[in-house]
C-alpha positions in Angstrom: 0.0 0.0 0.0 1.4 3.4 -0.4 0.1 6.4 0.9 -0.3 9.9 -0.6 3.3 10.8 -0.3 4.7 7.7 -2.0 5.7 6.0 1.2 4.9 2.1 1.2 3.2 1.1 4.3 3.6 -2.6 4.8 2.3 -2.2 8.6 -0.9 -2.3 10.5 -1.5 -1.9 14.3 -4.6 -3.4 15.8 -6.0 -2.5 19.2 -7.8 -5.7 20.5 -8.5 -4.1 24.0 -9.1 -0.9 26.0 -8.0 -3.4 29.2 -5.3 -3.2 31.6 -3.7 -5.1 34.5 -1.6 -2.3 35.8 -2.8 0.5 37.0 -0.9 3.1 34.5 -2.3 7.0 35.1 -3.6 6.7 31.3 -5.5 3.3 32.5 -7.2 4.7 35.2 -9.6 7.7 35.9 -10.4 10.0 38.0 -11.8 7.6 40.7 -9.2 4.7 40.2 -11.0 2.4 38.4 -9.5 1.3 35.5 -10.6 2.3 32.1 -12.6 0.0 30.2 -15.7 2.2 29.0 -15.9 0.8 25.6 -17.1 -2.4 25.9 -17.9 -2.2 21.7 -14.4 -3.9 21.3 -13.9 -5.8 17.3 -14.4 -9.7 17.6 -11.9 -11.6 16.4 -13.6 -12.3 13.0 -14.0 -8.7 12.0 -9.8 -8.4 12.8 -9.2 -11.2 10.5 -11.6 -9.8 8.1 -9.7 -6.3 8.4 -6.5 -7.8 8.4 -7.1 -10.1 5.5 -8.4 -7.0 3.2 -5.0 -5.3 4.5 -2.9 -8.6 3.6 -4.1 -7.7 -0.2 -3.0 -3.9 -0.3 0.7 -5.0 0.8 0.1 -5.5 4.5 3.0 -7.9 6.0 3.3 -6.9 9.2 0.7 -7.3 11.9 1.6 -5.3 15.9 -1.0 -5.8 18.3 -1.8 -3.9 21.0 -4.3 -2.1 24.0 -4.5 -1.7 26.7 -2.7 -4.9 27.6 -3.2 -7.0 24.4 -2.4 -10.1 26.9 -5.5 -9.8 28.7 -8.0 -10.8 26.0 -9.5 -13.9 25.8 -7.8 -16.4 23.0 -5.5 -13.9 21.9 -3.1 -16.8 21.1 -5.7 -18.1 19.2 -5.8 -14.6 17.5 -2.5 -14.6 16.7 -2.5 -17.9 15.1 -5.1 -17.3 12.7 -3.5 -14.2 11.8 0.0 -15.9 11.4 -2.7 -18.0 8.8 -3.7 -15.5 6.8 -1.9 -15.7 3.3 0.7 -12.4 2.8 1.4 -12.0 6.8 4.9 -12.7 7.2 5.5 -10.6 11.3 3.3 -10.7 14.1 4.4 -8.2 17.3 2.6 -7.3 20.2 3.4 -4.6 22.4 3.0 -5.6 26.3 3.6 -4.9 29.6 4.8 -8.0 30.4 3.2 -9.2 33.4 1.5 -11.8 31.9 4.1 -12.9 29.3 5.6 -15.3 31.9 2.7 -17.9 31.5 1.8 -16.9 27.4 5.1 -16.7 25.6 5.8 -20.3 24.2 1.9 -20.3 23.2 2.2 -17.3 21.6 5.4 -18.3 19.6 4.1 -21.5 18.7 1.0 -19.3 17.4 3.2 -17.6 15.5 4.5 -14.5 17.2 7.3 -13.3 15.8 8.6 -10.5 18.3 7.8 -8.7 21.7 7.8 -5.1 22.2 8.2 -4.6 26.2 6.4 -0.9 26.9 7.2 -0.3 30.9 6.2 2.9 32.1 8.2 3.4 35.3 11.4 5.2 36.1 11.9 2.9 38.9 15.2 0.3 38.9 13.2 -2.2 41.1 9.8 -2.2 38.1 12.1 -3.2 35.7 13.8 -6.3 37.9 10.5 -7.2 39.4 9.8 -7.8 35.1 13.0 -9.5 34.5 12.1 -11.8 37.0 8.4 -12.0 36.0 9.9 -13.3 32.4 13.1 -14.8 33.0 
């Protein structure tokens, strides 16, 4: 696909949830609560329906993300009948990681080709308590 400036786009993120295990101040509103007002999230047939019309215009590369992508139901099943789709050749998801631990060789064997580790803290002691988490 290219777009009006002649730049080939061969990329497509996909939200596949407004959800979120850590409290992160974008997550949360006012009160605390975490932020999941849209419940009007796409199923997982009208992603591989969008994704299969963007496999024909040049799309090759598939990122997933949220909120915390991890949290949806089957999303290793997601990624496994994107990884099927005819012209997809990369499937990343962006993640906190707190879950990755207990998902990872599902979601290779589903066909994940890369993580993309988003941590929001400054702190020395978020960052071990992750590496330990996924190591």
């Amino acid at each position: 696909m290219i777009d009006k400036f002649g730049r080939k786009i061969d990329y497509l993120r996909i939200s596949v949830t407004e959800s979120c295990n850590l409290k992160y101040i974008y997550c949360i509103d006012d009160n605390n609560i975490l932020n999941t007002c849209n419940k009007n999230i796409l199923s997982d047939d009208e992603i591989l329906k969008i994704v299969k019309q963007c496999a024909v215009l040049g799309i090759k590369k598939i990122r997933i993300t949220g909120g915390e992508p991890l949290v949806r139901k089957n999303i290793e099943n997601l990624i496994y009948e994107i990884n099927s789709i005819d012209g997809i050749e990369e499937i990343y998801i962006t993640t906190n990681g707190v879950l990755l631990n207990d998902k990872l060789e599902k979601l290779r064997s589903s066909g994940l080709t890369g993580v993309n580790i988003s941590l929001d803290s400054l702190k020395k002691t978020d960052l071990k308590s992750l590496l330990d988490l996924i190591s």
